[in-house]
C-alpha positions as CSV (number, residue, x, y, z in Angstrom):
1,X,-8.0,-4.5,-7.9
2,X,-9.5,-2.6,-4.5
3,X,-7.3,-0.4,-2.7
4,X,-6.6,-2.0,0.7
5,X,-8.3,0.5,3.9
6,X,-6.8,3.2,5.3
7,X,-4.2,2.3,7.7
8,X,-2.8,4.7,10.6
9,X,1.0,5.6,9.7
10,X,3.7,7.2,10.9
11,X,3.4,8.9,14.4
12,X,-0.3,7.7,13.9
13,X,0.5,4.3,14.2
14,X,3.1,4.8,17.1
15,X,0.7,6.1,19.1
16,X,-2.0,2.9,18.7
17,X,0.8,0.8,19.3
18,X,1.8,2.6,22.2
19,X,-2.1,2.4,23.7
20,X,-2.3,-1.2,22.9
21,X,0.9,-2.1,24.6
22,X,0.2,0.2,27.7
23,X,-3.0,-2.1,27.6
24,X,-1.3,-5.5,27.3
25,X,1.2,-4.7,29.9
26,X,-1.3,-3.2,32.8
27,X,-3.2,-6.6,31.9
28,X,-0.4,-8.7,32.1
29,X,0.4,-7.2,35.3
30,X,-2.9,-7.3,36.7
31,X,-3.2,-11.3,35.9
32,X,0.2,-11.8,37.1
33,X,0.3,-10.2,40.5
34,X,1.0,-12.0,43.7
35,X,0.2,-9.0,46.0
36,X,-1.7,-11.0,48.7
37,X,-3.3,-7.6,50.0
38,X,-4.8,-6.9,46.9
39,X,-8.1,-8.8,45.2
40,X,-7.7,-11.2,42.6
41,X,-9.4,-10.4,39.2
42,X,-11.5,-12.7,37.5
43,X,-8.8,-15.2,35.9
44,X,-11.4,-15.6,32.3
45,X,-12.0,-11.6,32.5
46,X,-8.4,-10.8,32.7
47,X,-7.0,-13.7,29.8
48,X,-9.9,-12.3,27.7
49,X,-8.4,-8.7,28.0
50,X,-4.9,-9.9,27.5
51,X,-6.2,-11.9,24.3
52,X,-7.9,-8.6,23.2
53,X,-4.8,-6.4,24.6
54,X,-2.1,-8.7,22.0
55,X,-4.7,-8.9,19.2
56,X,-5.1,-5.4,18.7
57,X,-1.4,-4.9,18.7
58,X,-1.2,-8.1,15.9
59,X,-3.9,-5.9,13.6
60,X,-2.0,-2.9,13.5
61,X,1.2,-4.7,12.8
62,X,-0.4,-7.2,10.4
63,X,-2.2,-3.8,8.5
64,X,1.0,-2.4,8.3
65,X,2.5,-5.4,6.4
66,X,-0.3,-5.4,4.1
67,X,-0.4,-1.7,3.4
68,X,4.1,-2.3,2.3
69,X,3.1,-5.2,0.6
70,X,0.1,-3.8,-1.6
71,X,2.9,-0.7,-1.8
72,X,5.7,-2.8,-3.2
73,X,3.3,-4.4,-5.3
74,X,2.3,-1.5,-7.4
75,X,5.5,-0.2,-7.5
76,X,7.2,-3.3,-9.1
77,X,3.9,-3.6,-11.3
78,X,4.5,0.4,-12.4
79,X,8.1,-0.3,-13.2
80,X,7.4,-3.4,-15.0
81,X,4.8,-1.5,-17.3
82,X,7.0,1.3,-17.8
83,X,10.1,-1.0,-18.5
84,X,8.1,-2.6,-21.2
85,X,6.7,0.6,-22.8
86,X,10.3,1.6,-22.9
87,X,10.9,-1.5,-24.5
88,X,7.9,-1.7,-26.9
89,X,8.8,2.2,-27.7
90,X,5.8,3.7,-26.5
91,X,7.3,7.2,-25.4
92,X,8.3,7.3,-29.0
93,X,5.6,6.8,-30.6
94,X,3.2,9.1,-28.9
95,X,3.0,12.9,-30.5
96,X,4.5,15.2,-28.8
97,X,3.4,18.5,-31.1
98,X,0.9,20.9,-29.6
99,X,-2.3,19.5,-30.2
100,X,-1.5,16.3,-31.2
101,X,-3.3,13.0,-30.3
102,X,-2.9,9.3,-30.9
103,X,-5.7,7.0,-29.5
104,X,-4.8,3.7,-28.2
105,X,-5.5,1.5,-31.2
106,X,-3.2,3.4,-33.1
107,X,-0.4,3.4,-30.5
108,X,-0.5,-0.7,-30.5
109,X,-0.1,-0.8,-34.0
110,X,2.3,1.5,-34.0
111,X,4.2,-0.6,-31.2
112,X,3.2,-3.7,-32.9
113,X,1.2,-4.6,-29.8
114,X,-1.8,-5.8,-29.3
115,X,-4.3,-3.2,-28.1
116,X,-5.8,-5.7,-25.3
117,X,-2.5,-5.7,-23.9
118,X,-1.6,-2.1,-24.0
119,X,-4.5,-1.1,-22.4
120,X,-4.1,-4.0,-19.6
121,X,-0.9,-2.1,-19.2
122,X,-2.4,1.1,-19.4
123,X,-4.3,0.9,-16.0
124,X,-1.1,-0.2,-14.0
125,X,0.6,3.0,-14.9
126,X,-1.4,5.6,-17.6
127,X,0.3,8.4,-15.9
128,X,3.5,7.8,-17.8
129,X,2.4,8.4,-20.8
130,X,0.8,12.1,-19.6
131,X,1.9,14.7,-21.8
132,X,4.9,16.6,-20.2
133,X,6.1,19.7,-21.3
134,X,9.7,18.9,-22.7
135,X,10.9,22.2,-21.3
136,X,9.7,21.6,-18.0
137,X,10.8,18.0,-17.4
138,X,12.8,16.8,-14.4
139,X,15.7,14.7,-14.7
């Protein structure tokens, strides 16, 4: 699956949205003025930039839902892949001896899995199965 663009985050973000707004609402303001002495703009110019103004603040806050939900995606898809290595016994079965290897076929038969299926697994979340030093692990 390809990784969604870049989105701006944090005080990134804040400050587009801000611009944008500061846009929208000078625009607004312009279109909506009844100051008699001053000279009325272009009524399709100024609806254009309004349009422009509100869809610029939709794209950030649209990319921003996008970029949680392809987050919360591949977190539930990581903790369902580790759940069911757990649950296969994966982190049992690999060697942990210095120097020690298993490849992938023999870890699905060892798991009684099919090797397809592991590796389909395998890219959502081959990081847990890195080799950690026991001594060094975090609880």
């Amino acid at each position: 699956m390809a990784a969604l663009p870049p989105v701006p985050t944090g005080q990134g973000v804040r400050t587009e949205l801000e611009k944008a707004l500061a846009d929208l609402t000078h625009a607004v303001e312009v279109f909506t003025a009844d100051d008699a002495n001053r000279e009325k703009p272009d009524e399709k110019a100024m609806r254009v930039k309004i349009m422009h103004s509100a869809a610029a603040i939709q794209g950030l806050v649209t990319d921003m839902a996008g970029e949680m939900l392809w987050t919360a995606t591949k977190n539930a898809s990581t903790r369902s892949a580790k759940l069911l290595f757990s649950n296969w016994g994966v982190f049992e079965a690999i060697p942990i001896e210095e120097g020690s290897s298993i490849s992938y076929a023999d870890l699905a038969a060892k798991v009684d899995a099919e090797e397809a299926l592991l590796g389909e697994f395998l890219l959502i979340d081959q990081s847990s199965l890195l080799r950690i030093d026991p001594l060094h692990t975090q609880p």
